[in-house]
N, CA, C and O atoms as CSV, one atom per row, in Angstrom:
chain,resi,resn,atom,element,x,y,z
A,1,UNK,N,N,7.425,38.243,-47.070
A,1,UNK,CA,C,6.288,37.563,-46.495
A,1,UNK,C,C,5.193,37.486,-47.552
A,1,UNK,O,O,4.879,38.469,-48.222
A,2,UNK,N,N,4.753,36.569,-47.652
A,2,UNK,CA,C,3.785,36.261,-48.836
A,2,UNK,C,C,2.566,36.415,-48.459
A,2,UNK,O,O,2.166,35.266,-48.271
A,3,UNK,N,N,1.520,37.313,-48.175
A,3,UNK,CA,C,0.391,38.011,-47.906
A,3,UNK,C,C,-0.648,37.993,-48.906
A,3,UNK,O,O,-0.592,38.737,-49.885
A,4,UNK,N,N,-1.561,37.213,-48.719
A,4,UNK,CA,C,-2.540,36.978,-50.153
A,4,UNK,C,C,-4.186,37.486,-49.883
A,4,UNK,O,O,-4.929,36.828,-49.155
A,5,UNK,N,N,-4.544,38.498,-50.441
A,5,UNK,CA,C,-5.419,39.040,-50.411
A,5,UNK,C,C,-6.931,37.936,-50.744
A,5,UNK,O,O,-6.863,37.082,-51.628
A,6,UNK,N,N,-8.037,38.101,-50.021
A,6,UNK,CA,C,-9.086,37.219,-50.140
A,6,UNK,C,C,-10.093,37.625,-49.693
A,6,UNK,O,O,-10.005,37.899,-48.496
A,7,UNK,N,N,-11.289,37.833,-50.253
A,7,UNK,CA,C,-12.652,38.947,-50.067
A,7,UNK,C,C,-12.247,39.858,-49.401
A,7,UNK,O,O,-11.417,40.644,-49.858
A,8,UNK,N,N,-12.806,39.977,-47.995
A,8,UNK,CA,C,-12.733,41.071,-47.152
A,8,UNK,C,C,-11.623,41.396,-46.392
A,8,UNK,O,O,-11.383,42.327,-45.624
A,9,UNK,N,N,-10.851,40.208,-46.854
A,9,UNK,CA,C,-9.659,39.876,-45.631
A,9,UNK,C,C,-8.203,39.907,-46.182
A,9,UNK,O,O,-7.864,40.497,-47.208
A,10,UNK,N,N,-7.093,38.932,-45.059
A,10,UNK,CA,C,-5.975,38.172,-45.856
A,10,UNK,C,C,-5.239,37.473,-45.355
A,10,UNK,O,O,-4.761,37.828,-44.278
A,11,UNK,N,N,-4.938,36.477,-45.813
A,11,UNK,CA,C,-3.627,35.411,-45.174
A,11,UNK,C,C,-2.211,35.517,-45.526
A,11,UNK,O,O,-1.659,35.991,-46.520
A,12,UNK,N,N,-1.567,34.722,-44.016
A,12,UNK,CA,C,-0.427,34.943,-44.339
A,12,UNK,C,C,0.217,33.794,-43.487
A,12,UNK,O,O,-0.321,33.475,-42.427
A,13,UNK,N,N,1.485,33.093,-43.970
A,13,UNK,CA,C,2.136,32.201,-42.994
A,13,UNK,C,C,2.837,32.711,-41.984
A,13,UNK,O,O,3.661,33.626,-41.972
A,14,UNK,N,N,2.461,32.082,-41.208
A,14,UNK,CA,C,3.379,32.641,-39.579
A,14,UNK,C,C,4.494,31.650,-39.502
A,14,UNK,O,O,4.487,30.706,-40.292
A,15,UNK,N,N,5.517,31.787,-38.562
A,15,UNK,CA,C,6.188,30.730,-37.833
A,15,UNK,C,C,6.579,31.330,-36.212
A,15,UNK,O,O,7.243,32.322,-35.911
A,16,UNK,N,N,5.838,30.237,-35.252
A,16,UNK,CA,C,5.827,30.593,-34.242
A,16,UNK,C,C,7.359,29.941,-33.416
A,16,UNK,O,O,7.970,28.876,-33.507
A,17,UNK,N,N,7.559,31.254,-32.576
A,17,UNK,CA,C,9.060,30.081,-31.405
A,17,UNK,C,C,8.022,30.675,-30.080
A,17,UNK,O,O,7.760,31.815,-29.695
A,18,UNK,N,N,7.732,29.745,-29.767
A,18,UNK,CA,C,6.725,29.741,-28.404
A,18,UNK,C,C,8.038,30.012,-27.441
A,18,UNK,O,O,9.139,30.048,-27.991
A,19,UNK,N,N,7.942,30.204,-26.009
A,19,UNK,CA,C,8.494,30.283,-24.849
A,19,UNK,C,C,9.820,31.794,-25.044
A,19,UNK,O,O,10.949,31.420,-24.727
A,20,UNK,N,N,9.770,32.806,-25.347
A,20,UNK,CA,C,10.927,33.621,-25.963
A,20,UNK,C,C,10.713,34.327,-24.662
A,20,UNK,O,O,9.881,34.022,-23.807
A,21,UNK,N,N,11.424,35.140,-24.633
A,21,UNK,CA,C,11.550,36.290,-24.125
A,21,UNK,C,C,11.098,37.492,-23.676
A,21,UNK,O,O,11.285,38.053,-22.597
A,22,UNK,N,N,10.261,37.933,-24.981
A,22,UNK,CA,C,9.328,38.650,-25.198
A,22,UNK,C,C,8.244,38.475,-26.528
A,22,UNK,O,O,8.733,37.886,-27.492
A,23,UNK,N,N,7.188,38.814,-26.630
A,23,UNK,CA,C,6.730,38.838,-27.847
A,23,UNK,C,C,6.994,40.114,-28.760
A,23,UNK,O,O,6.745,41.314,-28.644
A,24,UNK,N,N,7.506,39.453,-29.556
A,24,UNK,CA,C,8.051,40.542,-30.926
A,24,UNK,C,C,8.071,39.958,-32.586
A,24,UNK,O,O,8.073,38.778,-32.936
A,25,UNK,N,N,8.077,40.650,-33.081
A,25,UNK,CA,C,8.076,39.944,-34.741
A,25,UNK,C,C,9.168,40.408,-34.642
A,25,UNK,O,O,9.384,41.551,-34.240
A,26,UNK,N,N,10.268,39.374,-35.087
A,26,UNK,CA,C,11.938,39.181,-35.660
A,26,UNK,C,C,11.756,39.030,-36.983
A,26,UNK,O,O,12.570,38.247,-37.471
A,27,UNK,N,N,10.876,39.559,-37.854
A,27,UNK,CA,C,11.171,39.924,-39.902
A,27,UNK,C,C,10.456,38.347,-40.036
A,27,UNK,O,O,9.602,37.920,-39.259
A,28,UNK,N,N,11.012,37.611,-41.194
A,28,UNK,CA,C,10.455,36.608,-42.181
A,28,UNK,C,C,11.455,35.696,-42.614
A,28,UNK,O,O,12.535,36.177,-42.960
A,29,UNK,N,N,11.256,34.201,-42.667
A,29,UNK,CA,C,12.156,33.536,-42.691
A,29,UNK,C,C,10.961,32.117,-43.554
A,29,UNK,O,O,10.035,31.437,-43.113
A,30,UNK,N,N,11.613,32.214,-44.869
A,30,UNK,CA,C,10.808,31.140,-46.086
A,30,UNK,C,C,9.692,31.991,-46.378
A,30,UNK,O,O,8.813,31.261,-46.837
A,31,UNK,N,N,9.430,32.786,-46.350
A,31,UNK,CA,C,8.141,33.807,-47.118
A,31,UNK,C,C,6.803,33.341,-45.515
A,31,UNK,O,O,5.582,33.182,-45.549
A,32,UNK,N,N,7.418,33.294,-44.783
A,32,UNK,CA,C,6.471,33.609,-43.390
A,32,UNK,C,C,6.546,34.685,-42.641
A,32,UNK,O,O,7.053,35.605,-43.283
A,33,UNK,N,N,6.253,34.993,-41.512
A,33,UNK,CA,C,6.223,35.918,-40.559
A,33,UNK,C,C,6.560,35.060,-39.322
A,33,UNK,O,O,5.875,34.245,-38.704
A,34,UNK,N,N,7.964,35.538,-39.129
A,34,UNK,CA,C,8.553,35.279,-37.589
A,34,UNK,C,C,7.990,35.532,-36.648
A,34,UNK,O,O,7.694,36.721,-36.757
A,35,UNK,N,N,7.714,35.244,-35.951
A,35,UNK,CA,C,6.871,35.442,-34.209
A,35,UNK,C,C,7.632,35.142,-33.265
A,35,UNK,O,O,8.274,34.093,-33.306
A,36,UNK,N,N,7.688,35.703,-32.581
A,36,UNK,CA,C,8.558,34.896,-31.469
A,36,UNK,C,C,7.598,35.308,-30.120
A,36,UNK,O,O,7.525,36.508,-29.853
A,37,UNK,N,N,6.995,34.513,-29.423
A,37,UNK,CA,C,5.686,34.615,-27.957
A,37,UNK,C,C,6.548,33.944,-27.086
A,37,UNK,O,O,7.378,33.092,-27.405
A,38,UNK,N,N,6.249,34.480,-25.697
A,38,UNK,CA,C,6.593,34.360,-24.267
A,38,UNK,C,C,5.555,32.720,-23.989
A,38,UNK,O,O,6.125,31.685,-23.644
A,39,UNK,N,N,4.087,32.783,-24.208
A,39,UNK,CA,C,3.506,31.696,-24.312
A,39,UNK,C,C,4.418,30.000,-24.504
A,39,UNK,O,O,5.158,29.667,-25.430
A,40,UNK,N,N,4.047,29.253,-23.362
A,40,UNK,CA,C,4.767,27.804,-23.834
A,40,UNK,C,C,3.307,27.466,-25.022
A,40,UNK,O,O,2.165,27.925,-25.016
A,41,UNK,N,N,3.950,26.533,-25.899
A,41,UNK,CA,C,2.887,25.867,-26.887
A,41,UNK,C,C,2.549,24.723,-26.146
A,41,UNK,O,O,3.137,23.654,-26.308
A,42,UNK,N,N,1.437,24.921,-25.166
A,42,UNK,CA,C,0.906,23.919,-24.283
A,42,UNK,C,C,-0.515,24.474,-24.257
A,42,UNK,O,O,-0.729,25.598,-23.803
A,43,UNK,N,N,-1.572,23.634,-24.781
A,43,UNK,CA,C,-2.758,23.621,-24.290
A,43,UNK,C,C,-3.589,25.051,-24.820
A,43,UNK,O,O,-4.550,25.658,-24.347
A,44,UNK,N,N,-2.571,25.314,-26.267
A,44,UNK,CA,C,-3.337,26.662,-27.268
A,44,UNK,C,C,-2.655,27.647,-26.754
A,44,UNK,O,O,-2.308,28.464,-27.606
A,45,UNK,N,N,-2.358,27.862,-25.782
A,45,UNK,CA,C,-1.323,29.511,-25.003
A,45,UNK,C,C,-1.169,30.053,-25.803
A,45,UNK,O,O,-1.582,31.193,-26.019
A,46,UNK,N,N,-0.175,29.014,-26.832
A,46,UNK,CA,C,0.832,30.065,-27.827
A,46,UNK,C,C,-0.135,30.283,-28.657
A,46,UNK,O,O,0.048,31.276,-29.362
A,47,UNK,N,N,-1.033,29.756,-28.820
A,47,UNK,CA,C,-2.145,29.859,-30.188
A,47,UNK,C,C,-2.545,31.150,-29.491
A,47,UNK,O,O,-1.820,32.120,-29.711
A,48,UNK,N,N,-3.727,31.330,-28.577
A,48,UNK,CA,C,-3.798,32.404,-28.335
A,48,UNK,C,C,-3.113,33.344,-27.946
A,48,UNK,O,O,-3.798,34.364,-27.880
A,49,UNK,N,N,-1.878,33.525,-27.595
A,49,UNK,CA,C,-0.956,34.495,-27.101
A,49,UNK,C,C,-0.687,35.288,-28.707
A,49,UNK,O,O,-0.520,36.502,-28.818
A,50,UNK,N,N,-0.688,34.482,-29.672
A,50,UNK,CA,C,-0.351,34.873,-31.168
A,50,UNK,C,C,-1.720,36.036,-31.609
A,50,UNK,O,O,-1.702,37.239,-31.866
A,51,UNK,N,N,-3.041,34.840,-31.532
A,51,UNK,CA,C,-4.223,35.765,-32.204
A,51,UNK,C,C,-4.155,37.635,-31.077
A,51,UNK,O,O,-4.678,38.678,-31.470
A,52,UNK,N,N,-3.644,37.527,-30.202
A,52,UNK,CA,C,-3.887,38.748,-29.210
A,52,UNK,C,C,-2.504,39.396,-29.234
A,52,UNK,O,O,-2.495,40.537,-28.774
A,53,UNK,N,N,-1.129,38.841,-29.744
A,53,UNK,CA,C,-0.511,39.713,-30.572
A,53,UNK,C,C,-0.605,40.274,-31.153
A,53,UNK,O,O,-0.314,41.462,-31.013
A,54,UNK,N,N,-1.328,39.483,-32.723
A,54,UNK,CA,C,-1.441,40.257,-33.526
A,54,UNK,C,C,-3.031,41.317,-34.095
A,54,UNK,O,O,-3.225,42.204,-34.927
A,55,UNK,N,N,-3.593,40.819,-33.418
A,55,UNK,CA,C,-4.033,41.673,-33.329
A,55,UNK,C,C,-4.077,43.531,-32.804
A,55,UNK,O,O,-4.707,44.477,-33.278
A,56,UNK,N,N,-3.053,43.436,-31.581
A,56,UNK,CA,C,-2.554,44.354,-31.172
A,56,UNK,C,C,-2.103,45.477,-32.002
A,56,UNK,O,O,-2.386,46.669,-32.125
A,57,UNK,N,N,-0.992,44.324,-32.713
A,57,UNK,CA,C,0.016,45.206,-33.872
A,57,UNK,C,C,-0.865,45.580,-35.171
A,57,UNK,O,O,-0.472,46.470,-35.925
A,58,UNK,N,N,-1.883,44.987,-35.379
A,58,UNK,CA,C,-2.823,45.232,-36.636
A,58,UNK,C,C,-3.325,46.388,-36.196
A,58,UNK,O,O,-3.415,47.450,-36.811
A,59,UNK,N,N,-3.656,46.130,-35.079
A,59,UNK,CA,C,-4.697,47.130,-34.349
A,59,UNK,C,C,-6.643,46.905,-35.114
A,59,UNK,O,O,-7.521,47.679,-35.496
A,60,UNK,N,N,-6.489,45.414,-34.992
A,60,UNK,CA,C,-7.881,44.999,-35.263
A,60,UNK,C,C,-8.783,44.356,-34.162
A,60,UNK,O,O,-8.911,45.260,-33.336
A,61,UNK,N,N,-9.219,43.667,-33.882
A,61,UNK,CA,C,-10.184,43.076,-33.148
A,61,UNK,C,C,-9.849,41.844,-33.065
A,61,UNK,O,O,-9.472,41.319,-34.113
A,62,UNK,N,N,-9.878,41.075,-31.908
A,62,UNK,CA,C,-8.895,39.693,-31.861
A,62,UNK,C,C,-10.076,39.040,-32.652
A,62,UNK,O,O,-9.759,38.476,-33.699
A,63,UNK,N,N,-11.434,39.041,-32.284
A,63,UNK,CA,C,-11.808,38.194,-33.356
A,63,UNK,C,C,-12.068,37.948,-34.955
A,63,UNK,O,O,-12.627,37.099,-35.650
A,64,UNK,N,N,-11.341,39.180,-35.147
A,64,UNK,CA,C,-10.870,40.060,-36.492
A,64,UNK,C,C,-9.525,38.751,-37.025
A,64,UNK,O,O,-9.186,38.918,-38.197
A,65,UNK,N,N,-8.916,37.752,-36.417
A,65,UNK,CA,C,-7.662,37.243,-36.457
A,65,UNK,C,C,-8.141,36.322,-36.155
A,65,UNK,O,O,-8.881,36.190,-35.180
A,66,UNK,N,N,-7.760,35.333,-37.074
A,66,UNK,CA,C,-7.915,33.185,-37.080
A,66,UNK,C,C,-6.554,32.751,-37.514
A,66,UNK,O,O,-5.732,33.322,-38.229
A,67,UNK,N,N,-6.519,31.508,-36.855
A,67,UNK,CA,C,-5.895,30.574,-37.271
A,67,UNK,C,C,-6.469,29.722,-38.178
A,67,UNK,O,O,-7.436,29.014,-37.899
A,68,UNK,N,N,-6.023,29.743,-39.061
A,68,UNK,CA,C,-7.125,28.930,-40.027
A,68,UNK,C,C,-6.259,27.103,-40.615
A,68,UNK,O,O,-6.855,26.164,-41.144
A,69,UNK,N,N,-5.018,27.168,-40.315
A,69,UNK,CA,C,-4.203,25.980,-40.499
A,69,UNK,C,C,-2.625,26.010,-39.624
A,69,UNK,O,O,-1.807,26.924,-39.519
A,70,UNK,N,N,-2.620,24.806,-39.155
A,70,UNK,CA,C,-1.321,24.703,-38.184
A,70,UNK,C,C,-1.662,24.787,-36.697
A,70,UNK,O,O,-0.710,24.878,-35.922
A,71,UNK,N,N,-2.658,24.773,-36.301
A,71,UNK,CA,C,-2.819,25.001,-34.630
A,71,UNK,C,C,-1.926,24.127,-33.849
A,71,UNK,O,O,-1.444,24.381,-32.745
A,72,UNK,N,N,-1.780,23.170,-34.492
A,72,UNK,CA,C,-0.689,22.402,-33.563
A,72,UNK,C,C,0.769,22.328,-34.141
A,72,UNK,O,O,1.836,21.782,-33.861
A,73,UNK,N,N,0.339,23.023,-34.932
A,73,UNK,CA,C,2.448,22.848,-35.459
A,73,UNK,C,C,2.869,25.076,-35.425
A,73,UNK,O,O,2.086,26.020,-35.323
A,74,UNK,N,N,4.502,25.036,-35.576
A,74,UNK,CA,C,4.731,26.397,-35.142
A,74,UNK,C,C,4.771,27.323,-36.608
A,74,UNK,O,O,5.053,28.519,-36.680
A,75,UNK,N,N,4.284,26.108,-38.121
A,75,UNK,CA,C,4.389,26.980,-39.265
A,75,UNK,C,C,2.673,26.606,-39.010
A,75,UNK,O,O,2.123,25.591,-38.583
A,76,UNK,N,N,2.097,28.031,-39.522
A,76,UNK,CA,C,0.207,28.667,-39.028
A,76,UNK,C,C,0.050,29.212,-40.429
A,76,UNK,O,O,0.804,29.551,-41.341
A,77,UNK,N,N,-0.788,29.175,-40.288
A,77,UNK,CA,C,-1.655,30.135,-41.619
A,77,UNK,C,C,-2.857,30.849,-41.215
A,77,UNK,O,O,-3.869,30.242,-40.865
A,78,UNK,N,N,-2.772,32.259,-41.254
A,78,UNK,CA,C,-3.558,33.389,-40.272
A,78,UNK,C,C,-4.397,34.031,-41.094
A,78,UNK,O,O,-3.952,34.424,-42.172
A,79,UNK,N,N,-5.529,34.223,-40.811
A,79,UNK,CA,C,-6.559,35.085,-41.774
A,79,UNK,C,C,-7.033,36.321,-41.060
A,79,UNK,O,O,-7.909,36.084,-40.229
A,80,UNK,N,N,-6.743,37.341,-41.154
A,80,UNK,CA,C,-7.244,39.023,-41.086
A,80,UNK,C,C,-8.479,39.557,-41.348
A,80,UNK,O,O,-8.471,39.702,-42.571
A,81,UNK,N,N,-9.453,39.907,-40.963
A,81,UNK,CA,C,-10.306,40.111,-41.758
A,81,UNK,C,C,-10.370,41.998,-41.607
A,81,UNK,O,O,-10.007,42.581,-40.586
A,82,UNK,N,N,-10.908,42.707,-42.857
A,82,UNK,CA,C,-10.751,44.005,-42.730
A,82,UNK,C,C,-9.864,44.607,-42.836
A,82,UNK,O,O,-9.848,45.801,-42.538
A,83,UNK,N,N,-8.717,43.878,-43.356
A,83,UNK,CA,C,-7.341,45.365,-43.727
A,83,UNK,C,C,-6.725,44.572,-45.773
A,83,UNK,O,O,-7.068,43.643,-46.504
A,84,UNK,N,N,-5.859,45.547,-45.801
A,84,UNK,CA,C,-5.550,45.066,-46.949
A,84,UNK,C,C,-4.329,44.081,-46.946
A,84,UNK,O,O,-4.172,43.705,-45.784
A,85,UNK,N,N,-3.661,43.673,-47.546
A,85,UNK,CA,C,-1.904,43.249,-47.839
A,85,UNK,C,C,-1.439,44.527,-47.703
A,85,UNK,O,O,-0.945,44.576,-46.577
A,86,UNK,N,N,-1.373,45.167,-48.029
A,86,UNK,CA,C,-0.927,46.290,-47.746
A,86,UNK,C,C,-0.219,47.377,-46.525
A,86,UNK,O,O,0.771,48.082,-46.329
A,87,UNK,N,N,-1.824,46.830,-45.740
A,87,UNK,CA,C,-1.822,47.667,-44.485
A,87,UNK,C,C,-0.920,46.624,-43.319
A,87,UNK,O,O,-0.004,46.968,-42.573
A,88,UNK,N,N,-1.551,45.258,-43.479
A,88,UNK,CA,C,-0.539,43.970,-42.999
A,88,UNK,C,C,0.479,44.264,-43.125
A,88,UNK,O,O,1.104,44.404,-42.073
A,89,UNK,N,N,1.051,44.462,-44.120
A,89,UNK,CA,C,3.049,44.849,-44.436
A,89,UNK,C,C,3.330,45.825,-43.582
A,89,UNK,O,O,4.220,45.751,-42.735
A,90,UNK,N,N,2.592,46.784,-43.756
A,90,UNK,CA,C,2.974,47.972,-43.429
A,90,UNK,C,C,3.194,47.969,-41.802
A,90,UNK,O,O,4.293,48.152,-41.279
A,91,UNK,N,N,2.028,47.743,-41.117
A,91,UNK,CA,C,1.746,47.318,-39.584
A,91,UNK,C,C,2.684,46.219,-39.044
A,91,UNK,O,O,2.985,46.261,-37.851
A,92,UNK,N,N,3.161,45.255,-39.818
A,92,UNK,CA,C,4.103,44.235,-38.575
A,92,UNK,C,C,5.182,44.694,-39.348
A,92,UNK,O,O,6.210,44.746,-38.672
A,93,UNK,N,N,5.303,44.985,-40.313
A,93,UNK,CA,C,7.169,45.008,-40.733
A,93,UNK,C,C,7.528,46.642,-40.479
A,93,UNK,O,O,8.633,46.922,-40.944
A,94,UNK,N,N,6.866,47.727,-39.871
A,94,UNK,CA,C,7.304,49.110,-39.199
A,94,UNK,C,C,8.280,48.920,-38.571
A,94,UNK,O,O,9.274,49.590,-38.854
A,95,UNK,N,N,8.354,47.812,-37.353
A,95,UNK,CA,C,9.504,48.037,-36.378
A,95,UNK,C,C,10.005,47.191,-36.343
A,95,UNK,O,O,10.603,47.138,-35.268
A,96,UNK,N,N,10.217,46.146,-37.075
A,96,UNK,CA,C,11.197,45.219,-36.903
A,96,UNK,C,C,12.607,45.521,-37.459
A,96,UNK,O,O,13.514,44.701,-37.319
């Protein structure tokens, strides 16, 4: 997953499969972060069902977590604010 550090923060590409099963990160597929949300991609759901994922798993503050490119398509580009690349890796790729 390609995680790029930027002032205070950091980005990273997502790829969302809206409507699953459960919400879980399934690893990385093209240097993104797999997502997979219960959310249909109707009317932002999945957009927000994502920022309140991950935030969870960061264990940051949802408004700590943007979408900063892709809101309407399922490849996103997510900005963190307050942790490192580091701590990102460490926090979604633990249990997958």
């Amino acid at each position: 997953m390609d995680i790029q550090e930027q002032g205070a923060g950091v980005t990273f590409p997502v790829r969302v499969v809206p409507r699953a099963g459960r919400n879980e990160v399934v690893g990385s597929a093209d240097g993104a972060l797999k997502v997979r949300l219960t959310a249909p991609a109707v009317e932002g759901r999945a957009n927000q069902a994502l920022v309140w994922f991950l935030a969870g798993r960061l264990g940051v503050r949802r408004g700590d977590v943007t979408i900063v490119a892709g809101e309407h398509a399922r490849h996103k580009l997510v900005r963190v604010e307050g942790l490192t690349a580091v701590q990102v890796r460490e926090r979604l790729m633990d249990r997958t």
